[in-house]
N, C-alpha and C positions, 0 to 999 in steps of 0.2 A: 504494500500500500504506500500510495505515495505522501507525503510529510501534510500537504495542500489537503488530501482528501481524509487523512487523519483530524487533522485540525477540526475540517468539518464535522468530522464524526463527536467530536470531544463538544463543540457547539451544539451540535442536534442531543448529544444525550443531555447537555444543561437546559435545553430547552425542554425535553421531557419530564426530566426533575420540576421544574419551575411552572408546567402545565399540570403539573400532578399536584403540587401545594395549591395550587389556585383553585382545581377543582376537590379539593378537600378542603378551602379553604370558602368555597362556596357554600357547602353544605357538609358540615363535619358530623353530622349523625349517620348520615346515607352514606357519605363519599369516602369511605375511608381505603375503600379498594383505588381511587383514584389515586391516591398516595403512594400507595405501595406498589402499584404499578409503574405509575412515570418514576417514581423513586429506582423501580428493582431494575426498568428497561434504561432508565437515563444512565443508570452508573454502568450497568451493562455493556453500553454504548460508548461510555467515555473511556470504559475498558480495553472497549477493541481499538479507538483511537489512539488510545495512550500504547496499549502494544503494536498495533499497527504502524506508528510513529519509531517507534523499537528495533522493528524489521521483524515482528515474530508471524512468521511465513501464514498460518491459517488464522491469523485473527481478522483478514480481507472476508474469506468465506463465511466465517460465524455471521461477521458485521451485516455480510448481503442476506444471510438466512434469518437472523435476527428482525432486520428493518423489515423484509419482505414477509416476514409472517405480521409483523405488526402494522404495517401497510393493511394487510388485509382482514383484521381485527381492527382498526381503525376505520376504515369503510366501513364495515357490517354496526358497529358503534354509533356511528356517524349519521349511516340510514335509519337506524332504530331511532336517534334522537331526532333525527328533523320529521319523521314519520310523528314521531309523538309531540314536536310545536307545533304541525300540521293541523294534527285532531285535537286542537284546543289547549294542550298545556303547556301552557308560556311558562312554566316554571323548570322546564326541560330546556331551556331555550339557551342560558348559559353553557350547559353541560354539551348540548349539539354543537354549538361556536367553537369549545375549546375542543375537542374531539376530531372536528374538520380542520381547524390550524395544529394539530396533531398529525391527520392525516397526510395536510399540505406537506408537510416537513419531512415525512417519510416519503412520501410519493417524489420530494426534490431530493432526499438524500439517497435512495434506490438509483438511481442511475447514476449518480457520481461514480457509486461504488460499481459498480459494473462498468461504468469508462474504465475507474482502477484497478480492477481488472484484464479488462482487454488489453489494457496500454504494460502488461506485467509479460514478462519470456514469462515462456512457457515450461521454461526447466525451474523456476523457482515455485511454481505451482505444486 
């Protein structure tokens, strides 16, 4: 992975950290799974950057299998909550915001990490 696309990774996981207190900080009786998710996936994330920054050979792969399940866990998330400020509850309506600029972030850090990939020889794979 390259130094550029590390960085970014170390970014997107503070950003998931930082959307996970917001949405636990919206509703701390209900939200507490939001926390410990952007908490477990943001350090996770920062993980792969900080080793990926390192040169440790499969923390590229984690990084893409990581974002890319959460990419699509954040859609399915995303569509439930705007499904539910649709049908009247505007109190779903923070939670669907932060979920879709959740989503954004994975769906722009997914292809970095596969440029950082393609652009890698293939003997270090």
């Amino acid at each position: 992975m390259n130094i550029k696309t590390a960085r970014y990774l170390i970014l997107y996981g503070g950003f998931l950290i930082v959307m996970g207190v917001a949405g636990y900080l919206s509703n701390p009786e209900k939200a507490k799974t939001a926390l410990m998710s952007g908490g477990t996936f943001g350090a996770l994330s920062i993980l792969w950057g900080v080793l990926g920054a390192r040169g440790v050979r499969w923390s590229l792969p984690a990084a893409i299998t990581t974002t890319g399940l959460l990419s699509l866990v954040f859609a399915w998330r995303a569509s439930v909550g705007w499904l539910a400020v649709f049908d009247g509850k505007s109190g779903k309506l923070f939670a669907a915001v932060l979920i879709t600029a959740m989503l954004a972030a994975s769906a722009t850090m997914l292809p970095a990490l596969i440029r950082s990939l393609k652009s890698q020889p293939s003997a270090t794979l």
